[in-house]
GUZA-58769 format. One line per field, with one value per residue: residue number from 1; x, y, z of N, C-alpha, C, CB in turn. Coordinates in steps of 0.1 Angstrom, whole numbers, plus 5000, padded with zeros to 4 digits. Atoms other than C-alpha are relative to their C-alpha. Glycine has a CB too. Example, Ala and Ser with C-alpha at 12.3 -4.5 7.8 and 13.67 -1.06 7.14 Angstrom:
BEGIN
i = c(1/2)
n_x = c(5009/4991)
n_y = c(4988/4989)
n_z = c(5000/5000)
ca_x = c(5123/5137)
ca_y = c(4955/4989)
ca_z = c(5078/5071)
c_x = c(5009/4992)
c_y = c(5012/5011)
c_z = c(5000/5008)
cb_x = c(4990/5004)
cb_y = c(5000/5005)
cb_z = c(5012/4986)
//
This chain:
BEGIN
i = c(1/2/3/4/5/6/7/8/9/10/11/12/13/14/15/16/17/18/19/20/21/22/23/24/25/26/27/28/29/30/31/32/33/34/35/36/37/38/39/40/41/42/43/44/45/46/47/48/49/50/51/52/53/54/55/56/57/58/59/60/61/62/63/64/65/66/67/68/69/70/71/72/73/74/75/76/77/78/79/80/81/82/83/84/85/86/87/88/89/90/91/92/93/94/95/96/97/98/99/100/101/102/103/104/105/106/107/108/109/110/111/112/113/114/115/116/117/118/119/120/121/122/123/124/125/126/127/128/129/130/131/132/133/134/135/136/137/138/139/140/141/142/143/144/145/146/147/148/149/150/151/152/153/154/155/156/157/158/159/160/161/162/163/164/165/166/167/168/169/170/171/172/173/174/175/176/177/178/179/180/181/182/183/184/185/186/187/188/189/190/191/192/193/194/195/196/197/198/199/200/201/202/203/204/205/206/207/208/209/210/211/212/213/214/215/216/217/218/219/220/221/222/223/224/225/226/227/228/229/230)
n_x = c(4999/5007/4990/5000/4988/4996/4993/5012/4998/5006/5014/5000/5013/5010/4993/4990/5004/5008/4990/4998/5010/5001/4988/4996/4987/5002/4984/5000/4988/4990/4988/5004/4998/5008/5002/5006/5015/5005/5008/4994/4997/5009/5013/5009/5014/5014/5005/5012/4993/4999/4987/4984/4984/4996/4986/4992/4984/4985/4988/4999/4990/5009/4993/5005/5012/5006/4992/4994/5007/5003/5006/4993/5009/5006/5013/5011/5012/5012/5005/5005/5011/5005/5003/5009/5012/5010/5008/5010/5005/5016/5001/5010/4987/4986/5002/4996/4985/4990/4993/4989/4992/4995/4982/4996/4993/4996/4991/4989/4994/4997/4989/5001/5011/5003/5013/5008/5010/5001/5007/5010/5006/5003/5014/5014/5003/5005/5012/5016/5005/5003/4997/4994/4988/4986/4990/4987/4987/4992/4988/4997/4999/4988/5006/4992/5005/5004/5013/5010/4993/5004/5012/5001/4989/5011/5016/4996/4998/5007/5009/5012/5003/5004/4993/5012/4991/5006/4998/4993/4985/5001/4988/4991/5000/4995/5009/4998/4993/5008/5000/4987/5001/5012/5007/5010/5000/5014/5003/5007/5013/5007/5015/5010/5003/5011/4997/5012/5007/4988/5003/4993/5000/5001/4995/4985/4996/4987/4994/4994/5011/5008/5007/5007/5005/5011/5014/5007/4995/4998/5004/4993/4994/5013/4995/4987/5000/5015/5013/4999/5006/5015)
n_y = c(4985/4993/4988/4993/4994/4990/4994/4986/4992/4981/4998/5012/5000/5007/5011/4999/5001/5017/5009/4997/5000/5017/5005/5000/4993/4994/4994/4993/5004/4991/5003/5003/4994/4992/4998/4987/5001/5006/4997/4993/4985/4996/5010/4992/4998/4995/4988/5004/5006/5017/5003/4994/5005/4987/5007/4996/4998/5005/5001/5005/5013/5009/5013/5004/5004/4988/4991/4988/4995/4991/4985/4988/4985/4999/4994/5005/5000/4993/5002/5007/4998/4990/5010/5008/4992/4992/5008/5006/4995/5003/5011/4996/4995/4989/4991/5010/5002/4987/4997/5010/4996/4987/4998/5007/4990/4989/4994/5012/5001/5021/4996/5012/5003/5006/4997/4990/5013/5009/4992/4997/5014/5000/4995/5002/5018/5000/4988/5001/5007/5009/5011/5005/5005/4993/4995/5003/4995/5014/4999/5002/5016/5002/5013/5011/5004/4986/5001/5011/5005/4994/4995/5017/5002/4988/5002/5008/4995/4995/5011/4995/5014/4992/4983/4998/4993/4996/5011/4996/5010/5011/4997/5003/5002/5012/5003/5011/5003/4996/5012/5005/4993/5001/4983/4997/4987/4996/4991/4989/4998/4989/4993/4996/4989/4990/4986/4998/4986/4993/4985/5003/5015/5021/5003/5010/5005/5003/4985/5000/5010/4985/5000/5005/4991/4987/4998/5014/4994/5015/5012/5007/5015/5010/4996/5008/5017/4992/5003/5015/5007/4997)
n_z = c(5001/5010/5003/5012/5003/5014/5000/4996/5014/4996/4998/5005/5004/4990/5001/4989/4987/4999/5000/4986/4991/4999/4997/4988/4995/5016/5002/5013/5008/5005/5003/5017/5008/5004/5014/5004/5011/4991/4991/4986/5000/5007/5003/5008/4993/5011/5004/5014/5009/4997/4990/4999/4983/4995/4998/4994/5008/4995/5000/5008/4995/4992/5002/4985/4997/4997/4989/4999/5011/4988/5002/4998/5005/4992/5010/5005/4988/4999/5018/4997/4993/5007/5012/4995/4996/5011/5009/4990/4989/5001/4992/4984/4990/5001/4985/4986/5004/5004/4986/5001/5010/4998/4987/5007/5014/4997/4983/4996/5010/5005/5004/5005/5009/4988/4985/5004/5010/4987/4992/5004/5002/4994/4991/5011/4996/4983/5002/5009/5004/4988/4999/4987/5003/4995/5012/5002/5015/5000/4997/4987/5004/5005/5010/5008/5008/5008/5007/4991/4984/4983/4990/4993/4990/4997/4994/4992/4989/4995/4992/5010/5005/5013/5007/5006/5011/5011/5013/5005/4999/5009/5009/4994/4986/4999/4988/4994/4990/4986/4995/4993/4985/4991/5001/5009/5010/4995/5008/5000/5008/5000/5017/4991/4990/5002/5000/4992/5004/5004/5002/5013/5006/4990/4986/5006/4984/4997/4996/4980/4988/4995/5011/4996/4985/4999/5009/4993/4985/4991/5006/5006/5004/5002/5018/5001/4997/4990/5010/5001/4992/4997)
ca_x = c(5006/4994/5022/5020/5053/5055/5073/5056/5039/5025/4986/4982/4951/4922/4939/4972/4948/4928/4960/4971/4939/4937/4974/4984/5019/5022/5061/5072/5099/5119/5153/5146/5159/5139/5118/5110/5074/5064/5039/5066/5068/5032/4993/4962/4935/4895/4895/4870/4893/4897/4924/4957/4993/5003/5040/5067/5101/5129/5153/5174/5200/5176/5206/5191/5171/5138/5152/5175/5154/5154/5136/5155/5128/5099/5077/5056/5039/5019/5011/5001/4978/4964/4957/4940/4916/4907/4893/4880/4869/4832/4834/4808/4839/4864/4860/4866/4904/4913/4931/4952/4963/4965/4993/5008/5015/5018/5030/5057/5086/5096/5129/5127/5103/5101/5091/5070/5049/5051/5039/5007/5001/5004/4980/4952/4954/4946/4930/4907/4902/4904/4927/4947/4974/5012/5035/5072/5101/5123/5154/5148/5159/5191/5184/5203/5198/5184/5146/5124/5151/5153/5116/5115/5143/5120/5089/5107/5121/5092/5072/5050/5029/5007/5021/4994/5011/4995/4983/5007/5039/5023/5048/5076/5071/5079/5049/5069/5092/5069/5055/5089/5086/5055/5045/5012/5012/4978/4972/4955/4916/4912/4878/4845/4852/4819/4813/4803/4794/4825/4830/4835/4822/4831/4838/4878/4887/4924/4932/4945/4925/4920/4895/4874/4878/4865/4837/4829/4842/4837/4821/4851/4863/4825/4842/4873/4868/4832/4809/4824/4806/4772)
ca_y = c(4824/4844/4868/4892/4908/4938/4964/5002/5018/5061/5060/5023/5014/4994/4962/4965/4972/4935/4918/4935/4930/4892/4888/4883/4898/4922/4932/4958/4947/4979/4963/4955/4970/5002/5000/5030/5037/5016/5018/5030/5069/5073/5060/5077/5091/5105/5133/5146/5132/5100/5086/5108/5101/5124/5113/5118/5132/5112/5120/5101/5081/5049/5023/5018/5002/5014/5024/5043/5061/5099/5132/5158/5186/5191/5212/5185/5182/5209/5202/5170/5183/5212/5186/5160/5190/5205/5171/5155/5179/5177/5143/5136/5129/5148/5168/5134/5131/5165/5171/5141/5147/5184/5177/5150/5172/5205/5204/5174/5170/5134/5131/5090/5075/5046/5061/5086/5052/5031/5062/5069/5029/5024/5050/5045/5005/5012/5048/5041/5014/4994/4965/4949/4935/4936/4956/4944/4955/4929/4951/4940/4903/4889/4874/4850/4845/4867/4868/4837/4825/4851/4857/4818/4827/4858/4840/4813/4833/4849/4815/4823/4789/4807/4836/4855/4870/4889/4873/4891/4868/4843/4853/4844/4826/4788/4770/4739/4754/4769/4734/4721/4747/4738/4773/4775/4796/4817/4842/4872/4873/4908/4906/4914/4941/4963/4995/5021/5061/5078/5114/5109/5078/5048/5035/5026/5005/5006/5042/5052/5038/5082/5076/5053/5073/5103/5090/5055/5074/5045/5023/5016/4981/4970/4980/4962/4928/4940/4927/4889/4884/4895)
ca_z = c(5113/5082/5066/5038/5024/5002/4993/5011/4982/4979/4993/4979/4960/4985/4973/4994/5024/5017/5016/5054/5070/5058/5075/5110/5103/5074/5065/5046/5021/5019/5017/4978/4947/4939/4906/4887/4872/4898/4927/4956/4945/4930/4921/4911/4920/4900/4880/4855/4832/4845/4867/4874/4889/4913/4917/4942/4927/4935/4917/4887/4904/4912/4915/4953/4977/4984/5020/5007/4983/5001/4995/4991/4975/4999/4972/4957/4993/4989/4948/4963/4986/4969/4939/4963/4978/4944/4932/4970/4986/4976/4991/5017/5037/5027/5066/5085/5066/5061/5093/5090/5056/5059/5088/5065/5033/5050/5088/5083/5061/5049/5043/5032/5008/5029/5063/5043/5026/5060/5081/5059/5054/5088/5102/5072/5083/5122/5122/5094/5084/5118/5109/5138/5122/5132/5109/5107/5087/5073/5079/5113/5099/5095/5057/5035/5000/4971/4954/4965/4992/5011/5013/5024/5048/5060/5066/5082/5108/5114/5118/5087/5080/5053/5029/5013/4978/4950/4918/4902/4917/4899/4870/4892/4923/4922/4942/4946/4969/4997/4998/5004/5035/5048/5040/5023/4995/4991/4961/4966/4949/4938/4915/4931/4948/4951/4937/4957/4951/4931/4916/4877/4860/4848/4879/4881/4913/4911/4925/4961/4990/4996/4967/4987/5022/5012/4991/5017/5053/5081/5059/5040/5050/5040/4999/5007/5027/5048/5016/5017/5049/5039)
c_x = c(4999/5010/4997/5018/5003/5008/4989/4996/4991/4981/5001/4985/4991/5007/5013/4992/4992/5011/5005/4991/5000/5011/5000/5011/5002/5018/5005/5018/5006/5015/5004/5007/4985/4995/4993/4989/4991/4991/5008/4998/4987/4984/4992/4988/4988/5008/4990/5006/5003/5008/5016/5007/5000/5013/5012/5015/5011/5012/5003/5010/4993/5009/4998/4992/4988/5000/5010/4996/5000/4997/5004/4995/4987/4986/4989/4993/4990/4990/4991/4987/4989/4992/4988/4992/4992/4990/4992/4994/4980/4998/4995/5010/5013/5005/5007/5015/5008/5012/5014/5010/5006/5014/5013/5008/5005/5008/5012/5006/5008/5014/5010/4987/4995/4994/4991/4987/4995/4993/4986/4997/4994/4980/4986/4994/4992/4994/4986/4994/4999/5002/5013/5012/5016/5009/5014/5005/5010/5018/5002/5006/5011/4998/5010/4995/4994/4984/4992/5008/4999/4989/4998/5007/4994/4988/5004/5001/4986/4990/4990/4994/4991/5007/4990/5010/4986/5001/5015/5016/4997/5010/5016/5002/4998/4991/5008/5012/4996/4993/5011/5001/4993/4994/4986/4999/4984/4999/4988/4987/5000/4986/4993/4998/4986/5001/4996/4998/5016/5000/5006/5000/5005/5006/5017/5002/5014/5004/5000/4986/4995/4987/4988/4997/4994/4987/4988/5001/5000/4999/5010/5003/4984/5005/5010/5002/4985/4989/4998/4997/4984/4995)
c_y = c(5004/5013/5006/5011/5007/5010/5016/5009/5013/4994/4987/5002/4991/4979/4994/4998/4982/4993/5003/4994/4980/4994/5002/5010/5008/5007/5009/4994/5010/5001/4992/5008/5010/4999/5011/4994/4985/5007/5007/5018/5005/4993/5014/5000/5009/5011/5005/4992/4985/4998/5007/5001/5010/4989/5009/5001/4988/4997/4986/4988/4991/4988/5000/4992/5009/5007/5008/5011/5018/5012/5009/5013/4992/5005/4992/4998/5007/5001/4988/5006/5011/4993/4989/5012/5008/4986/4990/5011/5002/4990/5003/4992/5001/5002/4991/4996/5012/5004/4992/5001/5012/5000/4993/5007/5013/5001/4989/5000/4986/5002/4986/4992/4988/4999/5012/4988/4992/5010/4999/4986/4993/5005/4997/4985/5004/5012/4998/4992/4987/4985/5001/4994/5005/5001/4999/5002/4989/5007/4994/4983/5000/4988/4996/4995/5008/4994/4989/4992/5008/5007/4985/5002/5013/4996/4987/5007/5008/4989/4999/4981/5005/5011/4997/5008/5007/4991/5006/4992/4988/4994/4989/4990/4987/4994/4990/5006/5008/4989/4995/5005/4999/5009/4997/5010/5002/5010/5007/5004/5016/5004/5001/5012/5010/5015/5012/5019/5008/5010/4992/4989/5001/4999/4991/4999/5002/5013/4999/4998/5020/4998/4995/5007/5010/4997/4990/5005/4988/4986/4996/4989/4995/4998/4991/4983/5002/4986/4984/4988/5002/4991)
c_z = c(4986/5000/4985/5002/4985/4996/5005/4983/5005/5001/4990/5001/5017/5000/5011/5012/5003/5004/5020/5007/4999/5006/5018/5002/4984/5003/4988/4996/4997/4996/4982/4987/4997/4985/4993/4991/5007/5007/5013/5000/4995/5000/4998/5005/4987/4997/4993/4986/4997/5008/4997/5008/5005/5008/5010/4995/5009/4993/4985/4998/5006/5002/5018/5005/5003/5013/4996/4988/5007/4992/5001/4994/5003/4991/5000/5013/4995/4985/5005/5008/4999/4981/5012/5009/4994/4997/5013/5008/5004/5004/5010/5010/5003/5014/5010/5000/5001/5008/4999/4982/4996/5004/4986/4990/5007/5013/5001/4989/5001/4991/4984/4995/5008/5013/5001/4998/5012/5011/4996/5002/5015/5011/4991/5002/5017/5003/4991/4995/5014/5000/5009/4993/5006/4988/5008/4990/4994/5000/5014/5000/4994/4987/4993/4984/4989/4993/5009/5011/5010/5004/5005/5012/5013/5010/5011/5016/5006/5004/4992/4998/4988/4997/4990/4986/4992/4985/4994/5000/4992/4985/5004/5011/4995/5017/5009/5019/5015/5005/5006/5016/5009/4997/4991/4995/4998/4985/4999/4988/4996/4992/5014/5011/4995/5000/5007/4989/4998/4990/4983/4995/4984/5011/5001/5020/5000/4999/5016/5010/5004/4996/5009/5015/5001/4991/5013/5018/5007/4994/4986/4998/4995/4986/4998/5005/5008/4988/4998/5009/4998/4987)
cb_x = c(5013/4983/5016/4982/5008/4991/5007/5011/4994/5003/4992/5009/5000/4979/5004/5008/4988/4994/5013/5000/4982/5000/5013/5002/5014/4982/5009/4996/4997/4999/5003/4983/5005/5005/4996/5012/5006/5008/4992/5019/5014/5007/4992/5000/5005/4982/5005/4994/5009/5003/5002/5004/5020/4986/5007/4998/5007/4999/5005/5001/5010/4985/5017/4996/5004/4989/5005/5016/4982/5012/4991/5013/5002/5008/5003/5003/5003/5004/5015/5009/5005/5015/5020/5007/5002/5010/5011/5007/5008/4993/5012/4980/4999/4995/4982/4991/5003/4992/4991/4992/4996/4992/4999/4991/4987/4990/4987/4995/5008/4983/5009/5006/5005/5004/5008/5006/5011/5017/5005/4999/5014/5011/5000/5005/5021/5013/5007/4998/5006/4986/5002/4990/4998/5009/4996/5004/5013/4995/5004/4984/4989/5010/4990/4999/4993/5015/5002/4993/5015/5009/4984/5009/5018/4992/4984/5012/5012/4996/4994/5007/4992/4987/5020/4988/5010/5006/4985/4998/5005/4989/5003/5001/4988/5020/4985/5010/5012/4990/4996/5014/4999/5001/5013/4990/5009/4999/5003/5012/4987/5008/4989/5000/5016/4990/4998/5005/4989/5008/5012/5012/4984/5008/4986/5019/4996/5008/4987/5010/5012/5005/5004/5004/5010/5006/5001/5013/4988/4988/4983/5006/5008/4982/5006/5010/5017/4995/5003/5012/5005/4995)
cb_y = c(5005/5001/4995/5010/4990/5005/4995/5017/4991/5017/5016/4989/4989/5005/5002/5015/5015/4992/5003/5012/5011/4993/5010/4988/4986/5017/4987/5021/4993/5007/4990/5004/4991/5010/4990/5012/4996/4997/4988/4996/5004/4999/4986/4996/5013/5004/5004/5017/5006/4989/4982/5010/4997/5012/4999/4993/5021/4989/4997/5009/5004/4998/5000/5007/4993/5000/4993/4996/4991/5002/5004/4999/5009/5008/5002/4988/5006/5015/4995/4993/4999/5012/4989/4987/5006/5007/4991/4990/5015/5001/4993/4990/4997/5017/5003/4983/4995/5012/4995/4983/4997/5006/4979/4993/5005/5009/4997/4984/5013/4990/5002/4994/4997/4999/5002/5011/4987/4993/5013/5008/4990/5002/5019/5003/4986/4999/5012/5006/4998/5001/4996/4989/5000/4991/5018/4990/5015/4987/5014/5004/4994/4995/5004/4987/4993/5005/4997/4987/4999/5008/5007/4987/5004/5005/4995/4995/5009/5011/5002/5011/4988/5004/5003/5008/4987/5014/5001/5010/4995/5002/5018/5009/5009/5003/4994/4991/5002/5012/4994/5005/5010/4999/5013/4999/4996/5009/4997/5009/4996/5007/4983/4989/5011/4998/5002/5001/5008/4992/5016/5004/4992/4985/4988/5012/4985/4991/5015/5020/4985/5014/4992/4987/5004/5015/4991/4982/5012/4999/5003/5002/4989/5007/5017/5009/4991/5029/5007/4997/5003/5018)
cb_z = c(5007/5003/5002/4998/5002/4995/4986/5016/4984/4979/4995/5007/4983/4991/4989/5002/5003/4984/4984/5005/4993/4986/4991/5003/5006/4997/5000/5001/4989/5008/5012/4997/4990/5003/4996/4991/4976/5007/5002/5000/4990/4988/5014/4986/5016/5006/4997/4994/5002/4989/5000/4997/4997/5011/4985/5010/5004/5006/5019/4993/5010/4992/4990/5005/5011/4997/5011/4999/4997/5011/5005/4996/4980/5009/4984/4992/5014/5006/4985/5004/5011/4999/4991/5007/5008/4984/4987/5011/4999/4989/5002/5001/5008/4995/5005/5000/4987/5001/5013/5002/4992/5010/5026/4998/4985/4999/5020/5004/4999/4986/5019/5008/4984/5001/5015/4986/4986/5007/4998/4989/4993/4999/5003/4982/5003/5010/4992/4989/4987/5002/4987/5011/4987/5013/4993/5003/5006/4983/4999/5010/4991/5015/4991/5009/5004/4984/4983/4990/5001/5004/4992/4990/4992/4985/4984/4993/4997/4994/5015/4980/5012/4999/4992/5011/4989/4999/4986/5004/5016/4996/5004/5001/5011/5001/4995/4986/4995/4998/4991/4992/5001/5014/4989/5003/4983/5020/4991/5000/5011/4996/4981/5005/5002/5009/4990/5024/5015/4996/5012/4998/5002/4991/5008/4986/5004/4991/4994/5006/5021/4993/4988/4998/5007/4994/4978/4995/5008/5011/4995/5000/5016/5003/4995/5010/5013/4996/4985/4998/5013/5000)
//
């Protein structure tokens, strides 16, 4: 079994979605220390200018997890979404998202950063982009241990025999002892991704997966994992 384990982050670049789709069991890590100027509350999308945040307030007391992270001013919804329909909307398909993100920023109020991040991640994995994978939470897990134990203690219980990581843990992440587990450790490729047709060049790949939905519409996963079969 094939697990990925991360933490839910805002409209997550096209990257996040590679790493799900390549997983059997994708878990969000929300029981974590929250880190500010991070990817959980924020990311970035074209402008004529180049790539800009559009960030989710939360507030100045961050000594939490990111489940308990919570939204208590509603406003930036519609900044948010009045910002992402000035700069996509000329997208050849804009029209096929609108609806869903419309409801999203304007008809629904999100109270937790967490099942605001896991809502949108969810539906944009299985609505649009047409990956099958099963999403689990790891509050649902009775865990033991702090940092690389108790994702060992995590993937155990869940039966993981590969864990797919981001280069990025490379920093941190101690190969020897996922061998010790049997686990096969895996790190996440991100080069090569192909470019496709985007508003405002140079072409920057590391902006929210919106970026790619309204410019790529169905033919998204072909940008994301689609191109490594042809």
């Amino acid at each position: 079994m094939i697990v990925s384990v991360i933490q839910s982050n805002y409209i997550p670049w096209k990257g996040y979605f590679d790493i799900i789709h390549d997983s059997d069991v994708f878990v969000f890590y929300d029981d974590v220390q929250y880190t500010k100027n991070g990817w959980r509350n924020r990311n970035k999308i074209k402008t004529p200018k180049g790539a800009s945040w559009v960030t989710i307030p939360v507030g100045s007391h961050l000594d939490k997890l990111v489940c308990e992270i919570e939204l208590n001013n509603d406003s930036w919804q519609k900044k948010h979404w009045l910002t992402i329909e000035q700069f996509y909307s000329k997208a050849p398909h804009f029209d096929e998202y609108k609806d869903f993100f419309s409801d999203f920023y304007l008809g629904s109020k999100w109270e937790s950063l967490s099942i605001l991040n896991q809502h949108l991640i969810k539906n944009i994995a299985s609505d649009f982009l047409g990956i099958k994978t099963k999403f689990m939470d790891s509050r649902d897990f009775d865990l033991n241990g702090c940092n690389v134990e108790r994702l060992i203690c995590l993937l155990r219980k869940i039966g993981a025999d590969t864990y797919i990581s981001g280069p990025a843990a490379k920093n941190y992440i101690i190969d020897d002892i996922f061998e010790k587990e049997g686990i096969r450790l895996v790190y996440k490729d991100y080069t090569q991704y192909p470019e496709y047709s985007q508003f405002h060049p140079p072409f920057d790949h590391n902006v929210s997966i919106i970026d790619l939905l309204f410019h790529a519409g169905p033919d998204a996963p072909d940008y994301i994992w689609g191109w490594r079969d042809k």
